[in-house]
Structure formats: structure tokens, C-alpha cells
C-alpha atoms as one frame of an Amber mdcrd trajectory, in Angstrom:
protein
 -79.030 -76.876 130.426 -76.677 -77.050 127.317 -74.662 -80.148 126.559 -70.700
 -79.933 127.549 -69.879 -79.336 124.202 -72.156 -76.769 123.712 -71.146 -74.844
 126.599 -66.974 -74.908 126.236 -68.022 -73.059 123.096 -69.649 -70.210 124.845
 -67.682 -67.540 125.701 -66.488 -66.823 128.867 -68.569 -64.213 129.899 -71.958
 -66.729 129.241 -70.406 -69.374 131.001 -69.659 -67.642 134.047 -71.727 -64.172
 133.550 -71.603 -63.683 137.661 -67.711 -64.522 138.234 -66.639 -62.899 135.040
 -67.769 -59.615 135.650 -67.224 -59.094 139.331 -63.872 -59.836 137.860 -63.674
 -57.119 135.187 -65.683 -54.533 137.912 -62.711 -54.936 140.351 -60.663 -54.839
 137.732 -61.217 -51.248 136.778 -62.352 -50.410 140.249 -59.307 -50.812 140.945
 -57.657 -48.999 138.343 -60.158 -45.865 139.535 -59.127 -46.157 143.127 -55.178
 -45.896 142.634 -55.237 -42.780 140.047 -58.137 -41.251 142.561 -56.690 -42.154
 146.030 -54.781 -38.738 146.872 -58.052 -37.385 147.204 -59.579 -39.632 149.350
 -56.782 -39.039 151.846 -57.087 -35.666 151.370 -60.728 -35.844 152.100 -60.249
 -38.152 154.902 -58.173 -35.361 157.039 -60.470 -32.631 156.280 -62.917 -34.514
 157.878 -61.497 -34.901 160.972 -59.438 -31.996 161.778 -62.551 -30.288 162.755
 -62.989 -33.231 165.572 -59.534 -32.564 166.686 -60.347 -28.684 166.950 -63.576
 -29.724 169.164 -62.371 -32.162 171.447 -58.794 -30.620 172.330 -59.382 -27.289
 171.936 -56.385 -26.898 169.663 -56.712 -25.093 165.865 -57.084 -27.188 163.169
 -53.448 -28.100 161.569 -54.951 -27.763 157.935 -57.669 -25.496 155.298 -58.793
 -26.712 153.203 -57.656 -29.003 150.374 -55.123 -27.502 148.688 -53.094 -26.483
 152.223 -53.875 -29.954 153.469 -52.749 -31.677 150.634 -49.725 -29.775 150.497
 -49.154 -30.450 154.349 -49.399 -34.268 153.633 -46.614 -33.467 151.198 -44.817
 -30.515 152.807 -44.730 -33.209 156.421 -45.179 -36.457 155.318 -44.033 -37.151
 151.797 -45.012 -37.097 148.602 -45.835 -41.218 149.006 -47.808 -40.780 152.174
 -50.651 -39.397 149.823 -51.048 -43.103 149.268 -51.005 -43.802 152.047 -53.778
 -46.685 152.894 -53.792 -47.129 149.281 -53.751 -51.194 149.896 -56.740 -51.925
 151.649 -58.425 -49.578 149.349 -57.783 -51.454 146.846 -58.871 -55.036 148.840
 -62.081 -53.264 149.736 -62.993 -52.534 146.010 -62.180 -55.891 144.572 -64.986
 -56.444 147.406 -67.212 -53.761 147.276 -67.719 -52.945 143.615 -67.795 -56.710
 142.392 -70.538 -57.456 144.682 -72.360 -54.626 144.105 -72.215 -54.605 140.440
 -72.966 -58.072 140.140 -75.993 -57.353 142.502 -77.040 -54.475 140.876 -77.595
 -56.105 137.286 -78.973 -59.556 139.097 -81.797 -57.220 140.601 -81.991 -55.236
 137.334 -82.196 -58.231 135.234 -83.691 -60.629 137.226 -85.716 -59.684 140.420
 -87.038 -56.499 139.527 -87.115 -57.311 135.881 -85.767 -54.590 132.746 -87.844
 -54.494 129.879 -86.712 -55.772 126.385 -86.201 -52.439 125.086 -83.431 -51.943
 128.132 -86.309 -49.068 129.794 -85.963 -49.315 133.258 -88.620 -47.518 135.908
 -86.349 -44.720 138.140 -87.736 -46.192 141.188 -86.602 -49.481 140.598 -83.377
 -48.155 139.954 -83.305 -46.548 142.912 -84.300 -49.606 144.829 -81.621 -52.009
 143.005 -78.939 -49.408 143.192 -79.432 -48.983 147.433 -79.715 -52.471 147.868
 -76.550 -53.658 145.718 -74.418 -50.883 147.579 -75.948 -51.925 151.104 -74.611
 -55.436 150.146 -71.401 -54.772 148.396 -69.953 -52.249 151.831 -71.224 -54.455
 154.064 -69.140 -57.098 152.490 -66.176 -55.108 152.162 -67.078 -53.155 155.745
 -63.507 -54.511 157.712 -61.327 -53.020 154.448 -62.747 -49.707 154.499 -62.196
 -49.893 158.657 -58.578 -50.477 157.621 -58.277 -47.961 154.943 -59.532 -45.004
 157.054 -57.331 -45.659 160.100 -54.100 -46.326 158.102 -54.887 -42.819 156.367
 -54.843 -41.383 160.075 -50.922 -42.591 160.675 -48.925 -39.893 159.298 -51.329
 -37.379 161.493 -50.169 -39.559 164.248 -46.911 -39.875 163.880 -46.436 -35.942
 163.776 -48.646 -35.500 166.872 -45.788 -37.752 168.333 -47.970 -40.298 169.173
 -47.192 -44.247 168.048 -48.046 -46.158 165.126 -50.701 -47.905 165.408 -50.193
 -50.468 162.701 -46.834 -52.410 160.561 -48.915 -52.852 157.430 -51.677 -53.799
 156.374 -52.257 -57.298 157.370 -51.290 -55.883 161.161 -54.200 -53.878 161.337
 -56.568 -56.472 160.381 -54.775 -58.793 162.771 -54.476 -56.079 165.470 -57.964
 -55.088 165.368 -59.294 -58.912 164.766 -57.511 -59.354 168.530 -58.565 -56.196
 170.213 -62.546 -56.206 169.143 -62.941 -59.841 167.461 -65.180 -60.197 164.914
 -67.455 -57.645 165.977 -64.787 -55.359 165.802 -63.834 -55.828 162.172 -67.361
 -54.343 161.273 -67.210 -51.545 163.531 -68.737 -48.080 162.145 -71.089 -50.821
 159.690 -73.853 -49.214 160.148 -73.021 -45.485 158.908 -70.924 -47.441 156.469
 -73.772 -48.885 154.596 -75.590 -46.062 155.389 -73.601 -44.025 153.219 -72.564
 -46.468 150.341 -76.430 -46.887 149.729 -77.080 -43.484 149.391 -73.445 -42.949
 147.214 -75.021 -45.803 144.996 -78.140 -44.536 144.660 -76.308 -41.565 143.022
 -73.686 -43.692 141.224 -74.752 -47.148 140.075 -78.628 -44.862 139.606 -77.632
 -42.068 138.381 -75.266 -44.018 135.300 -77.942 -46.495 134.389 -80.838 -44.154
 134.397 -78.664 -41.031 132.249 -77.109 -43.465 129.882 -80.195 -45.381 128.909
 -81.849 -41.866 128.760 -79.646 -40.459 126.598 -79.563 -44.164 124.111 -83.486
 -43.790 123.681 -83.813 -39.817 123.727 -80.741 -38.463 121.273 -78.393 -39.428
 118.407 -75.821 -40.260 121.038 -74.666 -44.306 120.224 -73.715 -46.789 123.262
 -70.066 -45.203 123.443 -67.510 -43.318 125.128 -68.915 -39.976 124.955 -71.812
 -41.403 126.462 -70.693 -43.127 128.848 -68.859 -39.952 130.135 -71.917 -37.976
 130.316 -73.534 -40.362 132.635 -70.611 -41.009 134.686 -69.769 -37.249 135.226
 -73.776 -36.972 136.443 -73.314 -39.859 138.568 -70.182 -38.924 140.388 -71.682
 -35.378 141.214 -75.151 -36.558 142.643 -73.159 -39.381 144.302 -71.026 -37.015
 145.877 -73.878 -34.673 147.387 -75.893 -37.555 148.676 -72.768 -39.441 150.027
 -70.872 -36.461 152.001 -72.815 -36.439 154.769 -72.762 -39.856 155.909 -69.166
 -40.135 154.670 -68.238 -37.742 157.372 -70.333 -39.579 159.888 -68.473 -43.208
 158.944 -65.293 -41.620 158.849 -65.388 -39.836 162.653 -66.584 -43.343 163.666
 -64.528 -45.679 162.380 -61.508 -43.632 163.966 -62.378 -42.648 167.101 -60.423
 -44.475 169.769 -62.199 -47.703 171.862 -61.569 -49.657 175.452 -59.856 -52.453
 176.327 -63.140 -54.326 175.432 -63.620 -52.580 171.809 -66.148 -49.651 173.092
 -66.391 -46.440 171.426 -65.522 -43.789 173.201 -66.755 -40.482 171.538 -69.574
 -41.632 170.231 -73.052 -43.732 170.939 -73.954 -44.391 167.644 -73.999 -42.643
 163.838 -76.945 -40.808 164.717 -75.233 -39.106 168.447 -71.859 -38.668 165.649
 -74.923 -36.505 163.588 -76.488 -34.788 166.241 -73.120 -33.895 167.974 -70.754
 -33.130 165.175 -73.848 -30.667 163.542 -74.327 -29.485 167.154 -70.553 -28.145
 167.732 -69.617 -27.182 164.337 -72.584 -26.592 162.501 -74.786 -28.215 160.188
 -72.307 -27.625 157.050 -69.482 -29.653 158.900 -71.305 -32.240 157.474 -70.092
 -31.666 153.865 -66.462 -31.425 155.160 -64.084 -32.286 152.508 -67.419 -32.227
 149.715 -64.615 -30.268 147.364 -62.529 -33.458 147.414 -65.196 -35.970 147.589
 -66.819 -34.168 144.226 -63.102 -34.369 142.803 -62.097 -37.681 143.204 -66.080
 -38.934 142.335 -65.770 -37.310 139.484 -62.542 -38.278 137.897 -63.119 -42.042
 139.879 -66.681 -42.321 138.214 -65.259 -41.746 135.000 -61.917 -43.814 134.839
 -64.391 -46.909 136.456 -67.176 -46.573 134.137 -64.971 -45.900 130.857 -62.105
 -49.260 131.801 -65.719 -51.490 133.096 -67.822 -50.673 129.683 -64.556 -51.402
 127.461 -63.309 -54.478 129.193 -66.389 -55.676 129.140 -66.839 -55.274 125.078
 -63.319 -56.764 124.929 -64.188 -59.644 126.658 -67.399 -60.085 124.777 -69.655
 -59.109 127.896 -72.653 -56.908 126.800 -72.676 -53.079 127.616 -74.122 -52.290
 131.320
């Protein structure tokens, strides 16, 4: 324990190493999320028009994500593409400050990195499952939020009402029609899938970048950093698709009076019936955009969190 003195010295990023950077990861998470969002909207339709097709026998309004993308525009306006764009944003100030704080805490601490920054791959693996299990179940309600607010334009052209004034309506609106229970609906899938998308992100990252600082010439910089994030976006994407779609068809399917699902039993009846009536590749529905927005979302986060964290004096991730 340092003497008063002593510690107003430190800087700010010794002083509070926990608060400071969840602060500077939701910083540039949220940078990432509002340059990236289009596509997550875009995604977000592709993955359930096919549900539509199946359970009113009508054609699918969009293909693909060019066409559906240019729909959202074409019907909705150009702004709609952000549509949702708020709790987004709320659910990564949540989501990726807990989980990168939990990741390094388990790194560092629990599971212990060696001096020389080596760091087994199946400890990796471990810390990065369990920091994104814990960071989306956090930030579960948000990303309940986010999905159906991307569903209102759709809606609205299928002349049925909006569901929701804003943001702080939905919350409100689903707080009184499922309680607490019902702010975490579609949990399960949800963490599900954000431990699988972090064993390919917050993994992938820390086990390329270290690679490539003790196996080539390649210094603890931007180039590097862009390497591992474009490896980590792509494996994050083909482990994460899958149960993406599964979260997604969950969290919107309508409920009772009493908060009840009413299409599906669980994430594994979503699996089983979504592969059984369209087909076992329905399950990387909307992969193109998923891949497109990982990709350039990977790279803005990981490029703003390693230099904000060398402005403010924090040491590289």
C-alpha cells in the first residue's frame, strides 16, 4: 500500500488500472460500433427473412446484402441503417469494458502470463470464453433492445405498429411486459455466442500479436496490431454466425401476455428447427455481413484501444 503522496503521483492508469481501461475499451468500442453498425442491421434482416419465408409462407422481401441493404435505403431511409444504433452503443460500454477488463484480470492474474508476455493457447482460450460469457451477460437486456429496434422499419412496412418510442420505451415496455426475467430473455444463446465470438476475437488478437512480437521483426505497432485484428475478426466471425442467428430468431420472436415464447422452446429447438426447415447453411445467414463488419469493427476497436491506451500511459494489451 503506497503512501497518499506516493499514489496522487501515479498515473491514472496505476491508480485505477480496472476503471481506467474499461473506460478507454468502451471508448473505442464505441467508436467501432457506430462506423460498423449498417452492417449489423443489415445482418440482422438477413437473418430473419428466412423465418418470415417459413412461418407465413410468403417469399422473402430481400437477397442478400447488397439488395437488402439497398431495400433498408430504397424503403426506409438512408438513417434507418442506424437504426438501433443507441442501445448498441449502451450494450458495448457494457459488454466490451467488462470483458476486457476480465479478460486481462484472468490473463494477468488467475491464470497467470509469464514475464516474457508467452501465454499457453489454452489458457487463452479459457480467459477469452469466460470474459465474453461475463461481459454479454452483463450487457444481455441492451443487445435484447438493439435487435428488436432493428426489426421496426420491417414492421412498419408490413403495416403492422411500432412497437417502441425510443429507446428507453423498450426497456420500460419490456421491463413491464416480462419483468426482470424478461430483460434477459434469449441469455442463454446470447452468451452462447459472445463466448464463442471471443474465443475468436479477444483469442485470436492476443495469441497472433504476441506470436508475431516473439517470432518476426514486426515491433508492438500498428501494422501489427492490424494483422492480429484482421485474424481475429475472421475466426470470430465463423465461430460466432451460428449462434448469432440462433440469438437473433430468439430474441425477436413474439411472447404471451405472461412473457412466453412462442416459436420456440429453447436455443437448441431454434437449432434443430431452423437447420430442419431451411437447411443446415441457414445457420451462417448473413456470415457475408457478419465477416464485414468483424472485420472492419475488429480493426477500428483494436487500433483506437492500443493507442488510447499508450496515450494515456496504459501498457499495450
Amino acid at each position: 500500500m503506497l503512501p497518499p503522496e506516493e499514489e496522487k503521483s501515479l498515473p491514472l492508469s496505476e491508480r485505477w488500472p480496472r476503471s481506467s481501461k474499461f473506460v478507454l475499451s468502451a471508448c473505442a468500442a464505441a467508436v467501432a460500433e457506430l462506423v460498423t453498425f449498417p452492417l449489423d442491421l443489415t445482418k440482422t434482416r438477413l437473418q430473419i427473412q428466412g423465418e418470415a419465408a417459413t412461418h407465413r409462407h410468403e417469399a422473402a422481401p430481400y437477397r442478400g446484402m447488397l439488395r437488402t441493404a439497398a431495400g433498408i435505403v430504397q424503403e426506409e431511409g438512408l438513417l434507418k441503417l442506424w437504426q438501433g444504433a443507441t442501445p448498441a452503443v449502451y450494450r458495448h460500454i457494457v459488454y466490451s469494458g467488462v470483458r476486457m477488463v476480465a479478460y486481462e484480470h484472468i490473463r494477468d492474474s488467475v491464470l497467470g502470463r509469464a514475464e516474457d508476455e508467452s501465454f499457453p493457447f489454452w489458457k487463452a482460450v479459457v480467459a477469452g470464453m469466460t470474459a465474453g460469457a461475463i461481459g454479454q451477460f452483463f450487457a444481455s437486456p441492451t443487445d435484447l433492445v438493439k435487435v428488436q429496434m432493428q426489426m421496426e422499419g420491417r414492421r412498419r412496412l408490413e403495416g403492422k405498429p411500432s412497437r417502441f418510442r425510443g429507446v428507453h420505451h423498450a426497456f420500460v415496455k419490456i421491463l413491464s411486459e416480462g419483468g426482470i426475467r424478461g430483460l434477459w430473455a434469449g441469455w442463454v444463446p446470447n452468451v452462447q455466442r459472445a463466448a464463442l465470438v471471443n474465443m475468436g476475437d479477444l483469442t485470436t488478437y492476443d495469441s497472433v500479436k504476441h506470436f508475431l512480437l516473439r517470432n518476426t521483426p514486426l515491433q508492438d505497432n500498428s501494422v501489427t496490431h492490424s494483422i492480429a485484428s484482421g485474424c481475429s475478426g475472421l475466426v470470430a466471425a465463423i465461430l460466432g454466425t451460428p449462434a448469432d442467428v440462433v440469438k437473433t430468431r430468439i430474441m425477436n420472436q413474439p411472447r404471451d401476455e405472461v412473457g412466453r415464447s412462442l416459436l420456440y422452446k429453447s436455443s437448441t429447438d431454434c437449432l434443430i428447427r431452423t437447420i430442419q426447415g431451411e437447411g443446415f447453411m441457414s445457420l451462417y445467414k448473413g456470415f457475408i455481413p457478419t465477416w464485414m463488419r468483424m472485420a472492419p469493427w475488429s480493426l477500428v476497436f483494436w487500433l483506437t484501444y492500443e493507442q488510447i491506451r499508450r496515450i494515456c500511459g496504459v501498457s499495450s494489451f
